[in-house]
N, C-alpha and C positions, 0 to 999 in steps of 0.2 A: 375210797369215797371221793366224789370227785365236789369241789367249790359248791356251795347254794349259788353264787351269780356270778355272773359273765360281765366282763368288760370290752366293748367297743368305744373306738378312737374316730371320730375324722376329721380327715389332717386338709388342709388346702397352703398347699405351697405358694409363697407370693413373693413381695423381696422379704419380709418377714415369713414363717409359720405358724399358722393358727393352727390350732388344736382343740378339740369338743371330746371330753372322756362321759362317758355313759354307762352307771351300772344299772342291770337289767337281773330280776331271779333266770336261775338255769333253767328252769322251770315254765317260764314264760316263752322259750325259744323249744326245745326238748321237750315240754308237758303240753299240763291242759290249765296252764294257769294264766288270765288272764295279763294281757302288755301292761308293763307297768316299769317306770324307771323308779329306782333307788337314789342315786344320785347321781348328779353331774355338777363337772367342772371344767372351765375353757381356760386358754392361755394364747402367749404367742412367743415364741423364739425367734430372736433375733441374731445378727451377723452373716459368716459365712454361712456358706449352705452345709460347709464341714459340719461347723458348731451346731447351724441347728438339729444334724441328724445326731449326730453325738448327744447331744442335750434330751432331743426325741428316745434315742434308745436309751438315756437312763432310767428318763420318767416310765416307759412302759416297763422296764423291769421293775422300777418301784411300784407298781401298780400290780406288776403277776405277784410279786412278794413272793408267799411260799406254796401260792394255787400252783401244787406241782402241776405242769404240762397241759394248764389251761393258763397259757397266754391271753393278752388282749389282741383284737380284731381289730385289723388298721385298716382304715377305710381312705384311700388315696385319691385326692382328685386328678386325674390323668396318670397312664401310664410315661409321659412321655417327659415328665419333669426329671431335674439331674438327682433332684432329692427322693425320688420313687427312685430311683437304681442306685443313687444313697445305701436306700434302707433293704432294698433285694441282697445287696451285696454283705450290710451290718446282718440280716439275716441269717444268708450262709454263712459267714463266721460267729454264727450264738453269740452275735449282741444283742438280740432283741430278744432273748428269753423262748420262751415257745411262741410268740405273738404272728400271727398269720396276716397276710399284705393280701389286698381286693385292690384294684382301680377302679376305678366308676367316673362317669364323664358328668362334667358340670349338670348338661343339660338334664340327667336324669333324676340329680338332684335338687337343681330347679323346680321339679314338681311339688315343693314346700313352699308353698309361699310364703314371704314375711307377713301374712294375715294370717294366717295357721298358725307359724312359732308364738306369735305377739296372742291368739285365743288359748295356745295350751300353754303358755310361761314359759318360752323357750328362746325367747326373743334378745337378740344382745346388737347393739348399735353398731359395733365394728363388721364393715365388710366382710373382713377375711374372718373372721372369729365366726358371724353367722351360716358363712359357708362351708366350715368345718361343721357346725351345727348342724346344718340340713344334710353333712353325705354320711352322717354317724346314724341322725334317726332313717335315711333313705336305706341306709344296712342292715340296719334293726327293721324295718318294713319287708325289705329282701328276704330275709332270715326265717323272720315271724309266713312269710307267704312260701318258702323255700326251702326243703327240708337239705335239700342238695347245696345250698348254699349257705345256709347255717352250721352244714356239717365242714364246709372247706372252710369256714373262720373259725368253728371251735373245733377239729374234729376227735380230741379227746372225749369231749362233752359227749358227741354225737357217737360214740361207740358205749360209753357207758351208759344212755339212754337206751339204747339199742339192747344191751344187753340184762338189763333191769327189767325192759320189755316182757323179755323172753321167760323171767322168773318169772 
């Protein structure tokens, strides 16, 4: 049996990392259950860029806990930062647990505005924090609209959906 909910991340690399974790039902992304977040919590990591991938790959394994082989969804702002091929590279050697890596460019995150986050409670004062905020809910938007792209962030979820289908 696979997790009730799914975790997405998104990260916005700066001289710090910000971070936005977002629980969502599986159900919500996979079903016919209406969008709904469970919980969230943001942060930021500081120092090198070593430290902060290191530090990133612990929390998201804290995070999959024992959701066997439903990692979290990390939603990266650019592919072009040293900290995105950081976490490609902590990937291939299973530091990040099952957790699947997306880039997405600012701009398309931008489509949130801070009038939007501040009408649904979403809203937080720091720069970098609120732009991890907008490319985790632009994910969950993706996902919820994409069946093909909510299956490359969870694609455990998206086979066992698949296959529950079929009963």
């Amino acid at each position: 049996m696979v997790a009730t909910n799914l975790h997405i991340m998104g990260i916005y690399p700066d001289d710090t990392t910000a971070w936005a974790l977002f629980t969502v039902p599986r159900e919500s992304i996979f079903g016919y259950m209406d969008p709904e977040i469970c919980e969230w919590d943001y942060g930021v990591f500081e120092g090198d860029e070593v430290t902060q991938a290191m530090e990133l790959a612990r929390l998201v394994r804290e995070v999959q806990s024992l959701d066997y082989k439903l990692g979290v969804a990390l939603v990266i702002d650019s592919d072009e930062s040293p900290l995105g091929a950081m976490l490609r590279l902590l990937q291939r050697q299973k530091q990040l647990g099952d957790a699947s890596i997306a880039f997405q460019s600012q701009q398309l995150s931008d489509a949130i505005t801070d009038e939007r986050l501040k009408r649904i409670g979403l809203y937080v004062a720091d720069d970098s924090i609120r732009q991890a905020v907008k490319h985790a809910i632009t994910g969950l938007r993706c996902a919820n609209e994409s069946p093909e792209f909510a299956a490359g962030l969870w694609p455990y979820a998206a086979e066992w959906a698949a296959r529950t289908e079929q009963d």
